[in-house]
C-alpha positions, 0 to 999 in steps of 0.5 A: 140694289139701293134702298128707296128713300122715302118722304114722310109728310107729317100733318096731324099725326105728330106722334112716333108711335102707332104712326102708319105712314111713319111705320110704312115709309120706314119699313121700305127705305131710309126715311126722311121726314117733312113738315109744311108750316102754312099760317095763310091756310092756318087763318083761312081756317080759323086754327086758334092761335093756342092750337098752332102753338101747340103743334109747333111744341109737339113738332118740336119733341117729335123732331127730337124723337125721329132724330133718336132713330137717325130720321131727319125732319125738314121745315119747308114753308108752304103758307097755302096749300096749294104751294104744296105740290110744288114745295114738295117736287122740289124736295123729291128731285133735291133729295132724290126721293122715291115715294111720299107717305101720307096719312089721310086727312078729311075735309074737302081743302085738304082732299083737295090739297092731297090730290094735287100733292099726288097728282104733281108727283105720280106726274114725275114718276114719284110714288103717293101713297095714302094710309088709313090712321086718325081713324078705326075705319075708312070713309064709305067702308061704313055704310047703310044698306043702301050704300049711303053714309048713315046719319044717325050716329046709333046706326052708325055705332051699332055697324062699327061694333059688330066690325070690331068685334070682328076685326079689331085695328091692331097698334103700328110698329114704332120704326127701328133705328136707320142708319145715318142719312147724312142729312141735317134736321132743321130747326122747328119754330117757335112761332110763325106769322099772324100767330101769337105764342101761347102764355105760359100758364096756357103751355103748362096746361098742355104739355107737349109730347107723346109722353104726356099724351100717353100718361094722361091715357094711362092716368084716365083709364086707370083713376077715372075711365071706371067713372067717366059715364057718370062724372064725365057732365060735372065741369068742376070734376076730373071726370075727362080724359084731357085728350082731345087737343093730342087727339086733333094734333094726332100726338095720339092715335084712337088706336091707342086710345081704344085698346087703353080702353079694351084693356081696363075693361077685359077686352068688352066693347058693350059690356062691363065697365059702363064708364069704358062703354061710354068713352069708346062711344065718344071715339066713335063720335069723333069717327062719325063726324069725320065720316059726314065730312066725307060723306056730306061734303057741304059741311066743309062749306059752311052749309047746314047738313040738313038743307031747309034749315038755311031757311032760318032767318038768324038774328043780326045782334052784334051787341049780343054776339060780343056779350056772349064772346065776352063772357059778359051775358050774366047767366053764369055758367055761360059767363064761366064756361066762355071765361075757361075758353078764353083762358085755356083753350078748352071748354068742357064738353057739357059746357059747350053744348050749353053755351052753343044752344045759348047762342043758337036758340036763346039769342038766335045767333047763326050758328057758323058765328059760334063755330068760328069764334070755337075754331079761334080759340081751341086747342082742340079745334077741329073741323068734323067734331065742332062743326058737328057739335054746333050743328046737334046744338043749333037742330041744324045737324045730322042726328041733331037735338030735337028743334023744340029741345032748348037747353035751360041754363039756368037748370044745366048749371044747378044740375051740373054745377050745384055748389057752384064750384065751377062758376066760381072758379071762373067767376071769382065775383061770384064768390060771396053768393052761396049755393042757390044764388049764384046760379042766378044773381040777377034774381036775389032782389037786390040782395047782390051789388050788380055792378060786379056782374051784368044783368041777362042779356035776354029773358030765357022763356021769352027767348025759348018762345021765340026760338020755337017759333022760328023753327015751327016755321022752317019748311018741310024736312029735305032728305 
């Protein structure tokens, strides 16, 4: 009897190793591989320029793996997703495919997406099967006892850790070579429309591959990992991992992620090395988000989780929204923090909790003006996290900063960046300033020439005041 052919459809899981669809597909017929570039769906959701980039490099050093093992990859142009089950009919029927493998993906466009796609082809007698893999755990297996999906990210952890211990997700077996199919790759591109490649300097920063995503896992967990709780908030320190943009394009699995982390510290979840503990928290953050978009689809809709905050009445300040995007507000370590944004697609986590409650709470700028201007410059953009982070920042989220909790920058910056090595990285006209000043030029009485930076846009006690004010306002909390 013949083999099945299978159709794996790649999305943001751009990896050969650790891959369950991959593995699934493979392991039931020859396999052949696809990839739907869609830039009108890419736009409509705000993916930076930088992060499409990104994942046509990864997509192409995957196409050169998968042809190591004698699987094709296809390129079918779909710019929306809607477009998609039909693309993908017309591919079973040419090449007489059986089955499709995904692995699942969260937000309300792409379920809705996928449920079409398997709709369309279950319609034609064509197998859909849906696989479990950018998470430790399935959404609505982690649930209150209520059977509701927590919103505390403390409760949430406590359940994941007690099913870990339990049952720990085991790594994917990397597909063996097939034998030839006869039919030919197609060439990825370089670059699709409405999308500018990224500068080199920017593509030095992110090397492509599963290669470098594996030996900054290996590097981390064996230089800094031992580390990362007390370093990890100092923005001029390695003290991260450098792992979220092959984390969000699935270049790597959290699987890979946690056992690199079992395995530094003896296999412990909750005990030993406190820098590992902590890190594997940070996974679980990642999980958590990605489980309230399921759970609570109306952040998919650019919706507060918690409802009576849409009461807010947000400032209309343009010329303080452009300031901020500028990276021209004359606070320093917001200024820098944006600069390194603009330039490598990245912000350190510390720094993007700063420059978010900036925004939000000192300017009282909607928060969704925040979460998109991220979403079109990150390499690591991706919905469930930053949506999640601007939404603690902003006390508008699930598990969120207190409202009255308003970060000052001024103190973050001399906490977190005492020598001022970060700012003046980023900001080289703050160079002459010494360690005390450059936090805050604008107060040296003169000392400073201030038409090499701009004065505050805003008074930070005034602004703070005015900040609590709104949300002493708000009405009563909504469950």
């Amino acid at each position: 009897m013949k083999n099945r052919t299978q159709l794996i459809w790649l999305r943001s899981d751009l990896r050969l190793h650790d891959n369950t669809a991959l593995a699934t597909a493979a392991a039931q017929g020859p396999c052949v591989a696809v990839y739907l570039p869609s830039p009108e769906q890419w736009r409509a959701h705000d993916d930076a320029p930088c992060k499409i980039d990104f994942w046509l490099r990864n997509l192409t050093s995957l196409s050169t793996a998968l042809g190591e093992l004698n699987i094709p990859l296809l390129i079918r142009h779909a710019p929306r997703w809607d477009q998609a089950p039909q693309i993908l009919l017309s591919l079973c029927h040419e090449l007489e495919i059986d089955a499709v493998h995904v692995n699942e993906e969260y937000g309300l466009n792409e379920t809705h997406r996928d449920a079409e796609v398997a709709r369309t082809l279950q319609g034609q007698g064509i197998e859909f099967h849906s696989h479990l893999d950018q998470l430790l755990f399935k959404p609505g297996s982690v649930l209150t006892k209520t059977g509701t999906y927590f919103q505390v990210f403390s409760q949430f952890r406590k359940v994941c850790y007690s099913r870990l211990h339990f049952s720990l997700p085991s790594l994917v077996a990397t597909p063996p070579r097939q034998a030839p199919t006869g039919i030919i790759s197609d060439p990825v591109p370089t670059q699709v429309e409405g999308f500018s490649p990224a500068s080199e300097t920017l593509r030095a920063l992110w090397p492509a591959g599963e290669n470098e995503a594996r030996r900054r896992l290996d590097t981390f967990a064996e230089q800094h990992l031992d580390d990362y709780q007390s370093e990890r908030d100092f923005p001029a320190r390695p003290g991260t991992s450098q792992l979220s943009a092959y984390l969000v394009a699935g270049v790597i699995s959290p699987r890979q992620c946690l056992h690199a982390a079992l395995q530094a510290n003896q296999g412990e979840f909750e005990s030993g090395s406190v820098g590992a503990v902590t890190w594997i928290n940070e996974l679980l953050w990642r999980e958590f988000y990605k489980h309230i978009l399921v759970g609570y689809p109306r952040v998919s809709r650019h919706r507060a989780f918690r409802p009576e905050t849409e009461a807010l009445t947000w400032r209309n300040a343009p010329e303080e929204l452009a300031a901020w995007k500028q990276a021209r507000t004359g606070l320093p370590i917001i200024d820098a923090a944006m600069r390194q944004l603009l330039e490598t697609g990245w912000m350190h986590n510390r720094l993007r909790m700063v420059v978010a409650m900036f925004l939000t709470k000192n300017l009282l700028i909607d928060w969704r003006e925040g979460e998109r201007f991220f979403m079109q410059h990150l390499i690591d953009g991706d919905l469930a996290a930053n949506n999640g982070g601007w939404q603690w920042s902003a006390s508008t989220g699930t598990d969120s900063a207190p409202w009255f909790r308003i970060f000052n920058p001024l103190s973050q910056s001399e906490k977190f960046d005492r020598e001022g090595l970060f700012i003046k990285r980023w900001l080289p006209e703050l160079n002459d300033l010494d360690k005390q000043q450059v936090h805050n030029p604008n107060m040296q009485g003169g000392l400073f020439d201030a038409a090499d930076y701009p004065p505050a846009i805003v008074n930070l006690s005034q602004s703070r005041a005015r900040a609590l004010q709104a949300f002493r306002n708000l009405p009563t909390r909504q469950t």
